[in-house]
C-alpha positions in Angstrom: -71.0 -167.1 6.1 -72.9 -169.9 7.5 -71.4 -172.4 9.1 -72.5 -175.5 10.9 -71.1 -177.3 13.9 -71.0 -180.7 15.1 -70.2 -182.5 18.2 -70.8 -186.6 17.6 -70.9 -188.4 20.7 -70.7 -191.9 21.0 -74.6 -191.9 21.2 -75.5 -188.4 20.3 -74.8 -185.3 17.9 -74.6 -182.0 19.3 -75.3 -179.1 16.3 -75.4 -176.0 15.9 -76.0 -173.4 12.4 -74.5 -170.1 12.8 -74.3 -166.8 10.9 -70.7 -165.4 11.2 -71.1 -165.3 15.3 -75.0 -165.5 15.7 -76.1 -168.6 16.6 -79.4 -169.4 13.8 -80.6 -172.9 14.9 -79.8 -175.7 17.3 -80.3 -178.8 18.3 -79.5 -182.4 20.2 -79.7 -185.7 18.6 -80.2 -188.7 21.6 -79.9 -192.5 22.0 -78.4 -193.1 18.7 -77.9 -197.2 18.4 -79.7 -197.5 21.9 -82.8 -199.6 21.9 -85.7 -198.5 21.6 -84.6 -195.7 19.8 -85.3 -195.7 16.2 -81.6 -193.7 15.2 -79.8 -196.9 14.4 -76.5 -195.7 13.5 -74.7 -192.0 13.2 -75.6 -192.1 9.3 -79.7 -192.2 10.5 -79.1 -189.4 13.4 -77.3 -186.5 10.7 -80.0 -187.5 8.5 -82.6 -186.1 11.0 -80.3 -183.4 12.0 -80.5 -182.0 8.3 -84.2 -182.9 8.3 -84.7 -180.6 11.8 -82.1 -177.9 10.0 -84.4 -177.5 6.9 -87.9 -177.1 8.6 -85.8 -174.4 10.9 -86.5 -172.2 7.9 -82.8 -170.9 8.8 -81.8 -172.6 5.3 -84.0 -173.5 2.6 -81.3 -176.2 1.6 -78.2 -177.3 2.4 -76.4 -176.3 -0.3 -76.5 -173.1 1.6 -74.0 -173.9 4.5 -70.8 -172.7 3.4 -68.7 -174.4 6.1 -68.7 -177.3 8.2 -66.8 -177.3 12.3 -66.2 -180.9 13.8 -65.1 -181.0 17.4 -62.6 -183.9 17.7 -61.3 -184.9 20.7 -57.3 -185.7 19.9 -55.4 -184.1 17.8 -51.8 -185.2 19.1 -49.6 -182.3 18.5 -51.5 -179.8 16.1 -52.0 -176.8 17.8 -54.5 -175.4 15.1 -58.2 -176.0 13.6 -56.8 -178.0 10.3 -58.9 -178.4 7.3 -59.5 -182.0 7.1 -57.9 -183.5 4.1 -56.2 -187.4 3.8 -53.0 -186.4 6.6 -55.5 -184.9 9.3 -57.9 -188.2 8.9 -54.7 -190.2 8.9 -53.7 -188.1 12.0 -57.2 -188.6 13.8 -56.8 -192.1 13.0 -53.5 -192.8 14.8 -55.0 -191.2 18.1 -57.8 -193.0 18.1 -57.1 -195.5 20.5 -56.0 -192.8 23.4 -59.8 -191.2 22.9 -61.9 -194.3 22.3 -64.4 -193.1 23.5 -64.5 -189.7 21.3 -62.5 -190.0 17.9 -63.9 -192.9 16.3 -67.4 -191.4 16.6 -65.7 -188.1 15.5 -64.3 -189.6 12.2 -68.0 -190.8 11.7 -69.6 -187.4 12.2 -66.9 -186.5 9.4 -67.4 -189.5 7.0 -71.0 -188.9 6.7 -70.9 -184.8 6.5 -68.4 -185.3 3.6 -70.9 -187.7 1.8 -73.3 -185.1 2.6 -71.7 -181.6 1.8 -68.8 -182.7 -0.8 -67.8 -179.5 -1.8 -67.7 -177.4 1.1 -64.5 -176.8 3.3 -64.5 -179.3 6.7 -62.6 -178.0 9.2 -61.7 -180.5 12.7 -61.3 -177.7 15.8 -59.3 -180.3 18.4 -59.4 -180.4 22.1 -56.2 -181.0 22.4 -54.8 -177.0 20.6 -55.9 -174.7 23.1 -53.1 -176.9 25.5 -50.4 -176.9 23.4 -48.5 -174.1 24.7 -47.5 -175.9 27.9 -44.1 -175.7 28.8 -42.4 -178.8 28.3 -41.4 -179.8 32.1 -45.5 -179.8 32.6 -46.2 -181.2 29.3 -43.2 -184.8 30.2 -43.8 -187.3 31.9 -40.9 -188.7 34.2 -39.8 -191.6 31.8 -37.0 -192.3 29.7 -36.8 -189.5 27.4 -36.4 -191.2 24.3 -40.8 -192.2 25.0 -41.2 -188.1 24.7 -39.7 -188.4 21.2 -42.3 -191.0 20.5 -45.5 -188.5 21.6 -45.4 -190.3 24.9 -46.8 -186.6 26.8 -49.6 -184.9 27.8 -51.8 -183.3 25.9 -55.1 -182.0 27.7 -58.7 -182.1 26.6 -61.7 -180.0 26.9 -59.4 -177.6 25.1 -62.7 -176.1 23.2 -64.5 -175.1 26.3 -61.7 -174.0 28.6 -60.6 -171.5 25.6 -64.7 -170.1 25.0 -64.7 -169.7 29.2 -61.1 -168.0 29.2 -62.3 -165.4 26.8 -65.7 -164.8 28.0 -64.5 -164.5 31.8 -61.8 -162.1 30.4 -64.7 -160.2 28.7 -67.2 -160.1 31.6 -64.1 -159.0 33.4 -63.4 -156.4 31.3 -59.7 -157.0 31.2 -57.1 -158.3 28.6 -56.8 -162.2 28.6 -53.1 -161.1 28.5 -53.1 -159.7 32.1 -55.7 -162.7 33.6 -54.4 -165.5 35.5 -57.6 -167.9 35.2 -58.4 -171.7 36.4 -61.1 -173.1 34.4 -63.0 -176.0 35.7 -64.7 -178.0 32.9 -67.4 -180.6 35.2 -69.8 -182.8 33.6 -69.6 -186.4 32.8 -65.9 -185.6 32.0 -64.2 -183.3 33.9 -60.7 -180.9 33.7 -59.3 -178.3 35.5 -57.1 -176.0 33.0 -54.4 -173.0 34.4 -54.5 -170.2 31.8 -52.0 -167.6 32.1 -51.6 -164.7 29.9 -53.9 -166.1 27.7 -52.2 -169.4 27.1 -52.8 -172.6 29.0 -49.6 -173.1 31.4 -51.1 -176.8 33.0 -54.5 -178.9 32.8 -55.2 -182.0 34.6 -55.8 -184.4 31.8 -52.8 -185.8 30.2 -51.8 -188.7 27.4 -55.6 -189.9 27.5 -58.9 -188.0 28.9 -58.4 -190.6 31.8 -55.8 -188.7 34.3 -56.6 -185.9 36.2 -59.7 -185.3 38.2 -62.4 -188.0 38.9 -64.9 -188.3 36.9 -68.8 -189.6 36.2 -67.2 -193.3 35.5 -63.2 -192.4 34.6 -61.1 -193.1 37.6 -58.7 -189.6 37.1 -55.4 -190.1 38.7 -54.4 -193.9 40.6 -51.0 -195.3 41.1 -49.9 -197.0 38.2 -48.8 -200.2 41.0 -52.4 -200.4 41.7 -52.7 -201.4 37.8 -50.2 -203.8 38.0 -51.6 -205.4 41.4 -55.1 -205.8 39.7 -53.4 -207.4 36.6 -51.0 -209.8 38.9 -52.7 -210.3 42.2 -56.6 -210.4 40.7 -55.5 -212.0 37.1 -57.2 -208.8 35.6 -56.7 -208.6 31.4 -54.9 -205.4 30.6 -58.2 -204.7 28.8 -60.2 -205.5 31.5 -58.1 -203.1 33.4 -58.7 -200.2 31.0 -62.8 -200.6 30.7 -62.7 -200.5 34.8 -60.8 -197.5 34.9 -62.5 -195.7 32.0 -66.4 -197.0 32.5 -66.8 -198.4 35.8 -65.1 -196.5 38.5 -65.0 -192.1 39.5 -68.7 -191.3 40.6 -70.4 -194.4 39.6 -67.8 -196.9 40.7 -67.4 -195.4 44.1 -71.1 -194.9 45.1 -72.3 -197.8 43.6 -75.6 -195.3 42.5 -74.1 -194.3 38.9 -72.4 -190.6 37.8 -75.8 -188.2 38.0 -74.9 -186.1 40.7 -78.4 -185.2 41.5 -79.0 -188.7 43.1 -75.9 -188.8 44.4 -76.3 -185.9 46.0 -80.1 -186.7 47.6 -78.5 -190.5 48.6 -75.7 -188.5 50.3 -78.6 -186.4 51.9 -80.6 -189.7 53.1 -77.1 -190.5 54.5 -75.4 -193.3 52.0 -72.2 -193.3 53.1 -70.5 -194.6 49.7 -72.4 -191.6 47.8 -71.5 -189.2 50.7 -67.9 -190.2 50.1 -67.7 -190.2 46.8 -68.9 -186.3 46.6 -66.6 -185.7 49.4 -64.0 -187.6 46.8 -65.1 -185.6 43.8 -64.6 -182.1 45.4 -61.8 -182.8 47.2 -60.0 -183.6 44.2 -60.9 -179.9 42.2 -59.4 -178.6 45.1 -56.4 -179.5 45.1 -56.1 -178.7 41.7 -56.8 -175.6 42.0 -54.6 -175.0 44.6 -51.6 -176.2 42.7 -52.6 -174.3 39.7 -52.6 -171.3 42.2 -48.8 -172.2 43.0 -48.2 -173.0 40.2 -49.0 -169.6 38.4 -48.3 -167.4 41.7 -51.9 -166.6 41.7 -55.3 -166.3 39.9 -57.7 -163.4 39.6 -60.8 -166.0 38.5 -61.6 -169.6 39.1 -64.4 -170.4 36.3 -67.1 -173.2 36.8 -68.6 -174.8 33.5 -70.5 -178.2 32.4 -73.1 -179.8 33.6 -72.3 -180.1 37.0 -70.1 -176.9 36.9 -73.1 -175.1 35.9 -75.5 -176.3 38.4 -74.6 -178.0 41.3 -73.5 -175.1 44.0 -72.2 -178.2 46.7 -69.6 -178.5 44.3 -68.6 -175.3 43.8 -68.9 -174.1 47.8 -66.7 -177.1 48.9 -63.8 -176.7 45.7 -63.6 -172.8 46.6 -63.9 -173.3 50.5 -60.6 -171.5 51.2 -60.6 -168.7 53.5 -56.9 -169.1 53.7 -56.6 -167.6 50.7 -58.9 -165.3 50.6 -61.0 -167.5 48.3 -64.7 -166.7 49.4 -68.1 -167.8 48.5 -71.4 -165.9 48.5 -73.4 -169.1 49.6 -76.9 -167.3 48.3 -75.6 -166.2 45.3 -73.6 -170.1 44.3 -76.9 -171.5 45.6 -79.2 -169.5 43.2 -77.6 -168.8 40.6 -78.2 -171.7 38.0 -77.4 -172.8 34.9 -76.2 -169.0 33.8 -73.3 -166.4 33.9 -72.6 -165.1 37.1 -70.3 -164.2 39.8 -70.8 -166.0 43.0 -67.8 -164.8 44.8 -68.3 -163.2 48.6 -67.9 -159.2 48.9 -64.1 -159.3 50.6 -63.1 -162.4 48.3 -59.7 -161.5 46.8 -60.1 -163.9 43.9 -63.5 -163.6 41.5 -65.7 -167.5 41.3 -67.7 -167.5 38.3 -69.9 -169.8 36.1 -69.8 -169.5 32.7 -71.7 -171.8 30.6 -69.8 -173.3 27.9 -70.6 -173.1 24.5 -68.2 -175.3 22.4 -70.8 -174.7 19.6 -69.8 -171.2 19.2 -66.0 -171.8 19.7 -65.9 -173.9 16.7 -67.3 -171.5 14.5 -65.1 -169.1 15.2 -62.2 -171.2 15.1 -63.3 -171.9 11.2 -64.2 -168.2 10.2 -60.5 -167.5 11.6 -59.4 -170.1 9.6 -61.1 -169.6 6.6 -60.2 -166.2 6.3 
C-alpha cells in the first residue's frame, strides 16, 4: 500500500511517499505566501509537491497512492487516527482557535488533497492521541469543575513525535515499551517534554493550547496568569495583543532580542551578550525541571530521549538539561558533543539513567498510524 504523508505548516509542507513502512520519496516545500517566493498560497505548493512526486519515478501517477496521512495538530478528545469525513472537519474546526497557528493550515493541506485524490481514504493522525491516556488529576486544571465538562483540560502536543521516539528508544533498547519509564523531549521551534510510562503518556508539558509548558523559539511556555492581567490593566494591552506577545514575540526571541535560531544565540552568548546568555541559561533551565518532576512523578526513568531540531543538534542543551550527578544522571561530554543530527546514546559509563537522541520522524508515524487503521 502506498501511502503519502503530509505535514502543512503555516508556510511549508512537509511529505513523505511510503511503501507499507519503506520510506519511497521525500521532500520539503518552503516560503509558501512569503515574498519573493513564487508558491503563493498552499493550493500552488501541493501542486509542486505532486509535480516533484511524479518525476521521483516512485509513481507514475497519482492515481497510484492508495492512502493519504495528514498530521493535525488538535484533535480535542479523540484518542485515535480518524478517517476524515464531515464530523472530524467539523471537529478540527472547533479547535482551531487553540492551534492557530497549526489547524487552519492543516484543514488546508486536507481541502486541497481531497480536490486532488477524491476517491482515496484521508486519514488525520492528531497530536493530541498519543496524550490521552493521562490520568485525570494531570490532565484538570484547578478551576471550577463544571469548565472540565466544557473541554476546559490539557491535552498535549507533539503527540506524533513523542510516540515514534518512545518506540524507537524501546527498540534500540531492546526492551518492551511496557516495562520502559521514558521522558521524551521534543526541541525545535516548539518544544515538549512528555513522561511515558508503560507505554502510555502519564504527563507532558503542553496543555489546553501548544503555549504552556517549556519555552520556546517565540512561545512564552508557562507565566503567571496575574502577569496577563497586569499587561491588560496596568499597560492597556488588547487581550489579542496579549496572545500574539505570548505566542510570537517572547521565549528565545523575545528574551534575547537576537530571534529563536539557537545557533546565533548560542555564538552571541559566546561573544558574551548577556540577554542571549540568559536566555539559553532560561531555555535549559526550564527542560530541567521538567524532567525532574517527570522523574518524581513516575518514581524514575530508564531513558531521557532528545529529538527536533535543537534536540538533535545542539549538545549545550542537552549537557546542561541532564547535568545531574545527584541522580546519577551522567553525560559523556565527547560523545553529546559529536554525536549529531543521528541516533545515539550519549550517556557517561556509570550513568544509571540512558540519554539518547533519536531523530524524529513524524513522517513515518503517520503511515503507520493509517495502515493500522486501514486494516
Amino acid at each position: 500500500m502506498k501511502i503519502l504523508t503530509l505535514n502543512c505548516g503555516s508556510s511549508s509542507i512537509k511529505y513523505k511517499v511510503f511503501e507499507d513502512d519503506k520510506l519511497l520519496v521525500g521532500g520539503l516545500i518552503e516560503k509558501i505566501g512569503e515574498k519573493p517566493s513564487k508558491i503563493k498560497n498552499h493550493a500552488a505548493g501541493l501542486k509542486l509537491m505532486v509535480e516533484q512526486i511524479l518525476e521521483s519515478g516512485v509513481v507514475h501517477s497519482m492515481k497510484k497512492i492508495d492512502a493519504v496521512g495528514h498530521r493535525v495538530v488538535h484533535g480535542g478528545g479523540l484518542s485515535k487516527p480518524s478517517i476524515i469525513n464531515k464530523k472530524v472537519l467539523g471537529i478540527i474546526k472547533h479547535f482551531s482557535s487553540l492551534a492557530p497557528l497549526h489547524n487552519p493550515v492543516n484543514l488546508k493541506g486536507i481541502t486541497e488533497m481531497k480536490k486532488m485524490l477524491p476517491r482515496v481514504p484521508h486519514v488525520a493522525v492528531f497530536d493530541t492521541a498519543f496524550h490521552q491516556t493521562m490520568p485525570e488529576y494531570v490532565r484538570a486544571y484547578a478551576i471550577p469543575h463544571k469548565f472540565l465538562k466544557q473541554g476546559i483540560k490539557r491535552y498535549g502536543f507533539h503527540g506524533i513525535s513523542h510516540k515514534y521516539v518512545a518506540y524507537r528508544a524501546s527498540k534500540l533498547l531492546g526492551k518492551p515499551i511496557e516495562k520502559l519509564k521514558l521522558i521524551t523531549c521534543h526541541l525545535g521551534a516548539g518544544c515538549s517534554v512528555a513522561a511515558v510510562k508503560n507505554g502510555r503518556v502519564y504527563d507532558t508539558s503542553m496543555g489546553f493550547t501548544p503555549l504552556e509548558g517549556l519555552m520556546m523559539g517565540t512561545r512564552s511556555g508557562d507565566v503567571d496568569p496575574g502577569v496577563i492581567f497586569h499587561l491588560i490593566s496596568k499597560f492597556k494591552m488588547s487581550p489579542n495583543k496579549v496572545k500574539e506577545m505570548l505566542n510570537e514575540e517572547s521565549g528565545l526571541d523575545g528574551v534575547s532580542g537576537l530571534g529563536k535560531d539557537f545557533r546565533k544565540l548560542r555564538k552571541a552568548a559566546n561573544e558574551g551578550n548577556k540577554q542571549a546568555r540568559l536566555a539559553i541559561g532560561m531555555f535549559c533551565y526550564r527542560i530541567k525541571k521538567y524532567i525532574g518532576q517527570y522523574i518524581a512523578a513516575m518514581e524514575g526513568v530508564d531513558a531521557i530521549i532528545f529529538t527536533g531540531g535543537i534536540g538533535d543538534n545542539n549538545y549545550v542543551v542537552r549537557d546542561l538539561a541532564c547535568d545531574m550527578p545527584g541522580l546519577g544522571i551522567k553525560v559523556d561530554s565527547h560523545l553529546n558533543e559529536h554525536v549529531l543530527g543521528k541516533e545515539g546514546i550519549i550517556n557517561a559509563a556509570d550513568s544509571k539513567v540512558d540519554i539518547m537522541i533519536i531523530p524524529t520522524d513524524e513522517g513515518k508515524m503517520i503511515a503507520r498510524e493509517v495502515l493500522e487503521i486501514l486494516k
